[in-house]
Kinemage of the C-alpha trace (Angstrom):
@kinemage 1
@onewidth
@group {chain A} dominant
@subgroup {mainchain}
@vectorlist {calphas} color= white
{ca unk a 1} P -6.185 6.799 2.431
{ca unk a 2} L -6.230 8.062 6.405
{ca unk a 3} L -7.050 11.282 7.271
{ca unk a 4} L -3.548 12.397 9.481
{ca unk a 5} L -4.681 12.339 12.440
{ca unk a 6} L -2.065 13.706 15.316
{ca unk a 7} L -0.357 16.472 13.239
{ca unk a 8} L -1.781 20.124 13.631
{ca unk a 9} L -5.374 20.799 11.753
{ca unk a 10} L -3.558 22.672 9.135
{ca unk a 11} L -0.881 20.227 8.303
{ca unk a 12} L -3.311 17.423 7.828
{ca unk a 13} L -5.671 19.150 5.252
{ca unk a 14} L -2.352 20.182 3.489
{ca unk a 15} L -0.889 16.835 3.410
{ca unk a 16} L -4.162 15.249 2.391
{ca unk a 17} L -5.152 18.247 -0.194
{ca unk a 18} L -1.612 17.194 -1.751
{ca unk a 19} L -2.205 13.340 -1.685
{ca unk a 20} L -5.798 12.303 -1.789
{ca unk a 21} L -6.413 12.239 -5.786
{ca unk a 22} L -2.781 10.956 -6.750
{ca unk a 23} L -3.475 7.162 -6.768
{ca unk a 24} L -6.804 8.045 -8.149
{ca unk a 25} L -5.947 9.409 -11.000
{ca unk a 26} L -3.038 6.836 -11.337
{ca unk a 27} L -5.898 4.487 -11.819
{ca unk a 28} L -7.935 5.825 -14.547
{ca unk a 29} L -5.034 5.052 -17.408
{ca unk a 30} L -3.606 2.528 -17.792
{ca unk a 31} L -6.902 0.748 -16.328
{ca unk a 32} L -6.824 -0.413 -12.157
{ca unk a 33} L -4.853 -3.278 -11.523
{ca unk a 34} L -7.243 -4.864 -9.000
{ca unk a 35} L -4.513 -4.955 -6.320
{ca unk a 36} L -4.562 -3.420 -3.018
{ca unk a 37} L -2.243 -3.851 0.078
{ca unk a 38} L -3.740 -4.241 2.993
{ca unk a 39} L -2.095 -1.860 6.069
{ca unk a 40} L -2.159 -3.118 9.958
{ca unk a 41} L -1.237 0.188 11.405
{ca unk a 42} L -2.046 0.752 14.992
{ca unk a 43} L -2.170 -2.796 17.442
{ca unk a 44} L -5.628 -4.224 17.744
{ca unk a 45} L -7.441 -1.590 14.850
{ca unk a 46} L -9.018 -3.289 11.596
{ca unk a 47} L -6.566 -2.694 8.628
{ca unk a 48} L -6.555 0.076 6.234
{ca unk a 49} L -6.800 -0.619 1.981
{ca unk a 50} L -4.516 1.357 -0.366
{ca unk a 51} L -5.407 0.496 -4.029
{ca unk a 52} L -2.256 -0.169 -6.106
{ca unk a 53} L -1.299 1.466 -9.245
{ca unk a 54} L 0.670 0.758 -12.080
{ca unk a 55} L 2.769 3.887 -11.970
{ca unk a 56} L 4.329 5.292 -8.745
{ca unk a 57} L 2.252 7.793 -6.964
{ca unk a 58} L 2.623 9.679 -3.497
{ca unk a 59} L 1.140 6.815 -1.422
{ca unk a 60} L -0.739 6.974 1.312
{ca unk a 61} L 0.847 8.639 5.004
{ca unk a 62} L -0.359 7.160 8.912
{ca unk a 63} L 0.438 9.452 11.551
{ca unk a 64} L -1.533 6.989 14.087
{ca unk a 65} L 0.666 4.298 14.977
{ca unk a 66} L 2.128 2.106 17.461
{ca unk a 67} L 5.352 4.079 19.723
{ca unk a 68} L 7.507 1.306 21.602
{ca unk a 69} L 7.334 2.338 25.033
{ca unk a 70} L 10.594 1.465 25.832
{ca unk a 71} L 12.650 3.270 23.095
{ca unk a 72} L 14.706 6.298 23.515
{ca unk a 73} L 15.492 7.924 20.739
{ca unk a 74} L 18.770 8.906 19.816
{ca unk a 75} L 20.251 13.062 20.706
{ca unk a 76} L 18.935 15.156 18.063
{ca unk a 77} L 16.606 12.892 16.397
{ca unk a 78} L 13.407 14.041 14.858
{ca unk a 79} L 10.297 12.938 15.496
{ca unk a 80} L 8.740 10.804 13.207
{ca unk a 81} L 5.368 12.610 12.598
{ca unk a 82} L 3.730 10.354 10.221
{ca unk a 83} L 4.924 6.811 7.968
{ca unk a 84} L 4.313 7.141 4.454
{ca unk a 85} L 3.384 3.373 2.745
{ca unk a 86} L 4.022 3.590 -1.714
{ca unk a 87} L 2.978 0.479 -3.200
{ca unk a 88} L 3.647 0.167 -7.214
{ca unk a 89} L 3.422 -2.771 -9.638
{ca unk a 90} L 7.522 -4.384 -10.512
{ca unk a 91} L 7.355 -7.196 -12.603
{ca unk a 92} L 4.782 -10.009 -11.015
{ca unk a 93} L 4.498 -8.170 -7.490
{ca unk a 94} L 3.962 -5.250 -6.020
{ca unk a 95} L 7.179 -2.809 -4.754
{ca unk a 96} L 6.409 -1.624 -1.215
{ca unk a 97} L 8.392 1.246 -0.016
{ca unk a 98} L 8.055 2.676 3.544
{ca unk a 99} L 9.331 6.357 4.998
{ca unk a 100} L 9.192 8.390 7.991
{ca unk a 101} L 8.234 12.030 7.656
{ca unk a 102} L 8.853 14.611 9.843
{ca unk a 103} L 9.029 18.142 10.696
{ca unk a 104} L 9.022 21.068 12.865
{ca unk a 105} L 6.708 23.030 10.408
{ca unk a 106} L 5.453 20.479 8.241
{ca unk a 107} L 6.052 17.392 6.927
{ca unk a 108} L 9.232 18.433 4.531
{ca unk a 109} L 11.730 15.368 5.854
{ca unk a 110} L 11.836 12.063 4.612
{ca unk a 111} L 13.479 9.304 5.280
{ca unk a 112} L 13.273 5.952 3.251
{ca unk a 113} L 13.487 2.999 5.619
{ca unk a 114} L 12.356 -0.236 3.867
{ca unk a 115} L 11.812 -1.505 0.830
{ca unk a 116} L 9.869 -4.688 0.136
{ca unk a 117} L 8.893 -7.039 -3.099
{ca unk a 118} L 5.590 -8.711 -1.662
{ca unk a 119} L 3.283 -10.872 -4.060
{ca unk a 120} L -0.382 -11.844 -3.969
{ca unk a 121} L -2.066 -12.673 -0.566
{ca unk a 122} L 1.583 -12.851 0.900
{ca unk a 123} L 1.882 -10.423 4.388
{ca unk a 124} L 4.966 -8.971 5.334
{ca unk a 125} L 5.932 -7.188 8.553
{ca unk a 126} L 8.061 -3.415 8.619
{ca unk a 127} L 10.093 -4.895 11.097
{ca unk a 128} L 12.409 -1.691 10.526
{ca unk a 129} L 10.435 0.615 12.375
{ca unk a 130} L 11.505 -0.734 15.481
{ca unk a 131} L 14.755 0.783 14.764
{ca unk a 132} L 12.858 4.403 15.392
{ca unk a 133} L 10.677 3.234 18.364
{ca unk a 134} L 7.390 2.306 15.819
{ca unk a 135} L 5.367 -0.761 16.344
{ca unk a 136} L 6.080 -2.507 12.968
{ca unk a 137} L 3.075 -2.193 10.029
{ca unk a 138} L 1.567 -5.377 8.577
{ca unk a 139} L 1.084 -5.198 5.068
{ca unk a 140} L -0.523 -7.465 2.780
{ca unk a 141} L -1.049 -8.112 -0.895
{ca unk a 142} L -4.454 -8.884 -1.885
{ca unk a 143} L -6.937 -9.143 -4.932
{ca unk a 144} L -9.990 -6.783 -5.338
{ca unk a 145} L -13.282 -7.906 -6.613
{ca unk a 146} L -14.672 -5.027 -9.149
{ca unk a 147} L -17.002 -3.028 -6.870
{ca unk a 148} L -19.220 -0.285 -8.722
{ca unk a 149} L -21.157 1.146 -5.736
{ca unk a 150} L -23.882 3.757 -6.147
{ca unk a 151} L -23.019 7.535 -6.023
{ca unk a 152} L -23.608 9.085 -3.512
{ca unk a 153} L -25.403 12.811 -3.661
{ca unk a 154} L -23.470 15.534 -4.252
{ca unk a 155} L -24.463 18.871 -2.141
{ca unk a 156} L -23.320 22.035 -3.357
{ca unk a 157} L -23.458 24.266 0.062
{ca unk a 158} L -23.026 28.079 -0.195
{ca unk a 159} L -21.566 27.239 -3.795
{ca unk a 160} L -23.434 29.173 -6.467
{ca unk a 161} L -20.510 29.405 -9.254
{ca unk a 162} L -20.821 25.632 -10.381
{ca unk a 163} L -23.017 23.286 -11.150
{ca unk a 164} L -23.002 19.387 -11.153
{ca unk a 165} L -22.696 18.150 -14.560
{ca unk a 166} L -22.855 14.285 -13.682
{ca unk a 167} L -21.312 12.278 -11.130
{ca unk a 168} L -20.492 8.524 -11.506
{ca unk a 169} L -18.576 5.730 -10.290
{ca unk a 170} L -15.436 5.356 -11.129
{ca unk a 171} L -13.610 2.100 -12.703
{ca unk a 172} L -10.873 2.004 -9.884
{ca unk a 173} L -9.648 -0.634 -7.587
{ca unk a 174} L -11.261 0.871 -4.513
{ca unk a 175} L -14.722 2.331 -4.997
{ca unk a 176} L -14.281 6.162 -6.212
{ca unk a 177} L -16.405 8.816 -7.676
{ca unk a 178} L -15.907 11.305 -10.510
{ca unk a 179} L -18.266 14.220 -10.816
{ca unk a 180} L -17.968 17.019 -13.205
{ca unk a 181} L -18.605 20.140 -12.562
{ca unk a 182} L -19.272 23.293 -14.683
{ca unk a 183} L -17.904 26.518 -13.654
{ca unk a 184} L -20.656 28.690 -14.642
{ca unk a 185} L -18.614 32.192 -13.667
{ca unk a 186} L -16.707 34.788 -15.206
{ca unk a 187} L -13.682 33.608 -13.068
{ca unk a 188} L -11.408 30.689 -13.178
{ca unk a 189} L -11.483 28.600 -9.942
{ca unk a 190} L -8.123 27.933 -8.036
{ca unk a 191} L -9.424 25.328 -5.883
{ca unk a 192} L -11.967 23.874 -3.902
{ca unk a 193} L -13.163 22.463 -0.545
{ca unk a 194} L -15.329 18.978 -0.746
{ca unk a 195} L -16.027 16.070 1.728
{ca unk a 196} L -17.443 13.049 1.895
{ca unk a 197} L -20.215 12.901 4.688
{ca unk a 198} L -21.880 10.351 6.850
{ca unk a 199} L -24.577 11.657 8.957
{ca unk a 200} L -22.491 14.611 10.317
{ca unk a 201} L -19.019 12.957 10.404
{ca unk a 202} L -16.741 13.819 7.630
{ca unk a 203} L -15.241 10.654 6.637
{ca unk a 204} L -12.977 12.117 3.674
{ca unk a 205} L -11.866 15.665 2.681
{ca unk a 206} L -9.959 17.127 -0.311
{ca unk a 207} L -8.780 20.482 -1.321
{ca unk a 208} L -7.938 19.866 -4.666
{ca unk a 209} L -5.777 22.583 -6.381
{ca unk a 210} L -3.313 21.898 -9.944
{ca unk a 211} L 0.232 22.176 -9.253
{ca unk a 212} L 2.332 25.719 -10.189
{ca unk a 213} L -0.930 27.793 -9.476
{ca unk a 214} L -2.189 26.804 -12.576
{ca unk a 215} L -6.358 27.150 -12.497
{ca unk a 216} L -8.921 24.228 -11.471
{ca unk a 217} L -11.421 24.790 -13.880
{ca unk a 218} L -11.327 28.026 -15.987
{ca unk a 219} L -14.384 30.162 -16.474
{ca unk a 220} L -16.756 28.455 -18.527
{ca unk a 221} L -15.681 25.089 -18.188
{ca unk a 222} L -15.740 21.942 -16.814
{ca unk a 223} L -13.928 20.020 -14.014
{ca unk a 224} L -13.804 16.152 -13.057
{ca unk a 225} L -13.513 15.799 -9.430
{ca unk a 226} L -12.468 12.811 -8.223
{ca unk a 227} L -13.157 11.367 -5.165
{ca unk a 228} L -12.794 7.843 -3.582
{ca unk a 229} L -15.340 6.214 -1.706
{ca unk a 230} L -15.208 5.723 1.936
{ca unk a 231} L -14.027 2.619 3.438
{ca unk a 232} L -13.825 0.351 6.109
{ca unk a 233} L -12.196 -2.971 6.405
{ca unk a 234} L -14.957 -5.519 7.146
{ca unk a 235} L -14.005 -8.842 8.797
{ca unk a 236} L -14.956 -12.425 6.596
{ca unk a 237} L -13.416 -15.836 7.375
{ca unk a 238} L -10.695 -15.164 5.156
{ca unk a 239} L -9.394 -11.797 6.835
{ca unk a 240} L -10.427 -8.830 5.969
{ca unk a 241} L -11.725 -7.025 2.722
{ca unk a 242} L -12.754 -3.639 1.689
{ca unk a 243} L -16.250 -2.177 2.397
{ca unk a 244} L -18.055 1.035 1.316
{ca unk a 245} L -19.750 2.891 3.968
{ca unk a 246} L -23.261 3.423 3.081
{ca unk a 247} L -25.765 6.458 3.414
{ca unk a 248} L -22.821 8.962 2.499
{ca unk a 249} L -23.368 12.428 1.007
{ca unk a 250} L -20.202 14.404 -1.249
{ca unk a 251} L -20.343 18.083 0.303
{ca unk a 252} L -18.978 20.734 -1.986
{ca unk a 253} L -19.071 23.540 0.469
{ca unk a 254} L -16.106 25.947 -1.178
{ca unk a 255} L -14.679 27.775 -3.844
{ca unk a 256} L -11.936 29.669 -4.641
{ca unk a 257} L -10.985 32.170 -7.210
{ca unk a 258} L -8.117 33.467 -9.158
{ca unk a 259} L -8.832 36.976 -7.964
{ca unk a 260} L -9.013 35.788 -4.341
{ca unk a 261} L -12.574 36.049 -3.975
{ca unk a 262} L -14.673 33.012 -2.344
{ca unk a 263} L -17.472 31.546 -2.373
{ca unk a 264} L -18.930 29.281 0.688
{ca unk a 265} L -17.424 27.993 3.888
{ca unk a 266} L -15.000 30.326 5.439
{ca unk a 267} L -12.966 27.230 6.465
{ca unk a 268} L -12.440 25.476 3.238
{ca unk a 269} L -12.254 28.746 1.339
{ca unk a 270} L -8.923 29.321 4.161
{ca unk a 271} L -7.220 26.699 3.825
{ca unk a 272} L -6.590 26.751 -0.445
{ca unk a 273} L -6.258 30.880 0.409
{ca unk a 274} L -3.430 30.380 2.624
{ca unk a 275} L -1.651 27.596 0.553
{ca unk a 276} L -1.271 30.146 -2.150
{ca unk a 277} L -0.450 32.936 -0.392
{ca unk a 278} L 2.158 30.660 1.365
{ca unk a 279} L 3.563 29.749 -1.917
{ca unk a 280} L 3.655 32.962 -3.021
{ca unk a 281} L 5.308 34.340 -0.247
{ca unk a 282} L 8.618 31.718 -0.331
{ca unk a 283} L 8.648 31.305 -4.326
{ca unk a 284} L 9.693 35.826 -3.856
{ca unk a 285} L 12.396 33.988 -1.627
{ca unk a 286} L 13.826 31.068 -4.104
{ca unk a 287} L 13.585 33.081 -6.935
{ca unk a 288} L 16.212 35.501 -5.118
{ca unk a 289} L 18.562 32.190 -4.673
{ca unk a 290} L 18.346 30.438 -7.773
{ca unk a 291} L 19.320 34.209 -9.601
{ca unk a 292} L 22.423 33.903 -6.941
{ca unk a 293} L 23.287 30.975 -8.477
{ca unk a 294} L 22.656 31.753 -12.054
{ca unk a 295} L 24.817 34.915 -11.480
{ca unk a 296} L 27.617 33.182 -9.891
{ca unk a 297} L 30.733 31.083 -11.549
{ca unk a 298} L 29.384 27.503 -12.365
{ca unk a 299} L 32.611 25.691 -13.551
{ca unk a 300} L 32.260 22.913 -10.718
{ca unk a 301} L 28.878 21.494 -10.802
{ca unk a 302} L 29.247 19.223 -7.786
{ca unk a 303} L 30.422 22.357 -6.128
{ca unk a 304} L 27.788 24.489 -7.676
{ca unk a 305} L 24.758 22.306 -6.538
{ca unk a 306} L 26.209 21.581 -3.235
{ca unk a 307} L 26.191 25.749 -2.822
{ca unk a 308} L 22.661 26.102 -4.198
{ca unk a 309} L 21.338 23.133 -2.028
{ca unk a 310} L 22.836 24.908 1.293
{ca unk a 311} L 20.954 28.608 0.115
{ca unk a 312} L 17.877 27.090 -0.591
{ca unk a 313} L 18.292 25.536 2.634
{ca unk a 314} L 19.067 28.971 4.627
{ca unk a 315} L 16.105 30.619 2.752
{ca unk a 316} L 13.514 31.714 5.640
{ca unk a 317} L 9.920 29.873 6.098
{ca unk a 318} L 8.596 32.141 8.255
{ca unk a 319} L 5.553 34.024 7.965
{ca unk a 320} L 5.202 38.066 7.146
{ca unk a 321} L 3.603 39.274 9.623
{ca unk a 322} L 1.954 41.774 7.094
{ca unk a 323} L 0.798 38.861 5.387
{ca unk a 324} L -0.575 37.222 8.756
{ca unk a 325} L -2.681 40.482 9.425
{ca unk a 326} L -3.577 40.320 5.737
{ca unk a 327} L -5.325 36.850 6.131
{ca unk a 328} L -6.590 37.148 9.870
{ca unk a 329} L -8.494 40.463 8.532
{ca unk a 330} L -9.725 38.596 5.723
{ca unk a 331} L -11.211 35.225 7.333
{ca unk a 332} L -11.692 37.093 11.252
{ca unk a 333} L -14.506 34.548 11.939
{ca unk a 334} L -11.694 32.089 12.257
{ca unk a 335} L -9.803 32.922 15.579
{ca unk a 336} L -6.087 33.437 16.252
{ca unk a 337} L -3.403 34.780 14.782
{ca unk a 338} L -0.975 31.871 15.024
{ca unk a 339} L -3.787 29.742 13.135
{ca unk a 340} L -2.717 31.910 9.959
{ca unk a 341} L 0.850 31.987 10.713
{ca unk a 342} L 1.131 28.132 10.921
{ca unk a 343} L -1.034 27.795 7.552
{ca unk a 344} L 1.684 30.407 5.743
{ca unk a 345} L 4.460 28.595 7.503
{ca unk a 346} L 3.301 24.575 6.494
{ca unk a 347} L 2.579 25.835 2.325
{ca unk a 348} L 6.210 27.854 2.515
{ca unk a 349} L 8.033 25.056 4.376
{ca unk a 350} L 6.938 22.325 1.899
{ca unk a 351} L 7.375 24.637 -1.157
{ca unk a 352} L 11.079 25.005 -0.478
{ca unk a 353} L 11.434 21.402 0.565
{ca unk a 354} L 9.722 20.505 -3.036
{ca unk a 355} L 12.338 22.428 -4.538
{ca unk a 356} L 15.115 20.900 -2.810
{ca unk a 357} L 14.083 17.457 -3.538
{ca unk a 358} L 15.131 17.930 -7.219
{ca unk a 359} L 18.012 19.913 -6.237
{ca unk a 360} L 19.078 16.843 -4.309
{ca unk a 361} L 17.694 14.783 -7.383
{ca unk a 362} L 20.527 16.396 -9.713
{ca unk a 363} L 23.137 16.262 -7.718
{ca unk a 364} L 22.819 12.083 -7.668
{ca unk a 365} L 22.330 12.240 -11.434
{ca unk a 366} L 25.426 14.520 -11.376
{ca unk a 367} L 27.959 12.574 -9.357
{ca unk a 368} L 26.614 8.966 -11.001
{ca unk a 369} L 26.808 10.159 -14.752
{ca unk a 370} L 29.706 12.719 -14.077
{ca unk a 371} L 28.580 14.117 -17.588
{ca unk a 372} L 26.517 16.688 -16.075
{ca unk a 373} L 28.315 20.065 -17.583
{ca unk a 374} L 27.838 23.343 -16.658
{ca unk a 375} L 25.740 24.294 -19.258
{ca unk a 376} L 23.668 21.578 -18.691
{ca unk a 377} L 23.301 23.112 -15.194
{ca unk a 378} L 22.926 27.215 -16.122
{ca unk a 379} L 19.992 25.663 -18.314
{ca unk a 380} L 18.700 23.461 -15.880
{ca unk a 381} L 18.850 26.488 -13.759
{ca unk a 382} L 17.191 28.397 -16.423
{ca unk a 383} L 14.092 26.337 -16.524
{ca unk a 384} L 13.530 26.026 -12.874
{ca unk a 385} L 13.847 30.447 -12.730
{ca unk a 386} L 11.194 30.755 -15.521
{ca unk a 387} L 8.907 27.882 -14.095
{ca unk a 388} L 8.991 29.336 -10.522
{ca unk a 389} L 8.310 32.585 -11.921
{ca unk a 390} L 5.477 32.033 -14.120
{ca unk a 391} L 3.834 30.009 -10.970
{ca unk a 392} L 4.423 33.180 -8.785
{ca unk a 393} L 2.452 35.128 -11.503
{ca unk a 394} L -0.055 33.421 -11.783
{ca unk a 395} L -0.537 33.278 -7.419
């Protein structure tokens, strides 16, 4: 998976803190299926690998790519920030989907493009993304040779709550690591900072955290971290195949807890800080429009969702400013004030778009079934209330 690369530094751990362990963990069950598609992404660069898994996942997102010089882009238009590449196993082959994402705050737009049914060692081209002024992506099917590599060391840096239990390889199509750690406070972890090193250039970073605020590893425990190897694409006579860097180190420079307290790097311990706090901040918001809609007349359900989807839409993403000075007081070795605000803005922006996504999700289900009643909908409505507000308690 790439690092995003042209976004703002906050948007890019966020994006990759979301995606970096999905196909991984794909992987582990039902076992890897040895299949990988092979990405040509930017003119005249080796190829990137994405491993492919038997059930959907988030994919893998390229914000450095080819722009057509000559294209203009239609009035209004937004700027395709990144392309987002989901392979998953249909049938014989291998479903390819491709989407742009874009954003002013983060990346909380997508748009599905292409879709594409590509078998074993065939190579298509994304000839669609010339339509939005993107050189088109090569992407090829190919077969994996199992690869165990050696495990790298694992550092704990300014860490002193955890210890490394183990730390293997991992049976996956690409090369990946799994290393459990033991949380050896009196406090349940919310999330952590790690990278993968070599020499002094971080090749890989994570900031793992488990969805709806629920706790990383709980005092006492353990946790499995998983983390994939790094990779390059190394040339044979055949094309090009998958290669583990060597001489890497796994850095575990950051933790954070469930009282807000930290442990470690400033930097890491920021970032997982202000994704709850930005979370926490716009779930107060939805909670105030999905009661509006719980307390209003729900006879029409098309009507009804269509209502909900355009409040959620008008709730605000900006940042408190109390909660800006909040953060910048707590973290003032970082720098400016708009650092903080972007960080609150990005985790609210893409917490409201999350939520939207399913509205949008219901309302197809609605209009295709046209059984969807009303109390279906007050109790779908139901749910979502008490599962947004037991996250928000537990942020």
């Amino acid at each position: 998976m790439l690092l995003l690369r042209s976004l703002r530094f906050i948007t890019l751990l966020l994006v990759f803190g979301l995606g970096l362990l999905d196909a991984l963990v794909a992987q582990q069950n039902p076992p890897p299926t040895r299949l990988a598609i092979e990405v040509t992404f930017y003119p005249g660069r080796k190829p990137a690998f994405q491993s492919v898994p038997v059930v959907k996942t988030q994919g893998s997102w390229y914000s450095l790519f080819g722009r057509i010089a000559s294209w203009q882009p239609p009035v209004e238009a937004r700027v395709t920030r990144a392309v987002r590449i989901v392979p998953s196993v249909e049938g014989d082959a291998v479903r390819v989907v491709v989407s742009l994402l874009s954003g002013e705050k983060a990346l909380e737009h997508e748009q599905q493009i292409a879709s594409y049914l590509v078998r074993e060692n065939e190579k298509i081209s994304a000839d669609e993304l010339k339509q939005f002024g993107i050189e088109p992506f090569g992407i090829k099917l190919v077969r994996v040779a199992p690869n165990v590599t050696p495990v790298p060391p694992v550092i704990l840096k300014g860490v002193m709550s955890i210890v490394v239990v183990n730390a293997v390889a991992v049976d996956a199509t690409l090369p990946a690591y799994k290393i459990t750690l033991f949380n050896q406070s009196s406090k349940s972890i919310v999330g952590l900072a790690a990278d993968v090193f070599t020499g002094d250039k971080i090749e890989l970073g994570a900031k793992p955290r488990e969805p709806d605020g629920q706790p990383l590893a709980l005092a006492g425990k353990n946790y499995d971290l998983l983390m994939p190897a790094p990779i390059r694409a190394r040339e044979t006579t055949g094309g090009f195949e998958p290669a583990t860097l060597s001489e890497s180190q796994i850095v575990i420079s950051a933790v954070v807890f469930d009282d807000g307290t930290y442990e470690g790097d400033a930097e890491g311990a920021f970032i997982i800080t202000a994704l709850r706090a930005g979370e926490k901040m716009e779930i107060s918001r939805l909670l105030s429009a999905l009661d509006s809609a719980l307390n209003s007349q729900l006879t029409d359900v098309n009507a009804s969702l269509l209502r909900l989807r355009m409040e959620l839409s008008s709730v605000s993403s900006d940042a408190d400013p109390n909660l800006v000075q909040s953060l910048a007081a707590e973290f003032p070795q970082l720098g400016k004030r708009e650092r903080f605000k972007q960080a609150l803005e990005i985790s609210a922006t893409m917490t409201k778009a999350n939520l939207l996504k399913d509205v949008r999700a219901l309302e197809v289900e609605a209009y295709r079934t046209r059984t969807f009643s009303p109390n279906s909908l007050r109790d779908w409505l139901t749910g979502k209330k008490e599962k947004y507000a037991q996250w928000l308690a537990r942020l």
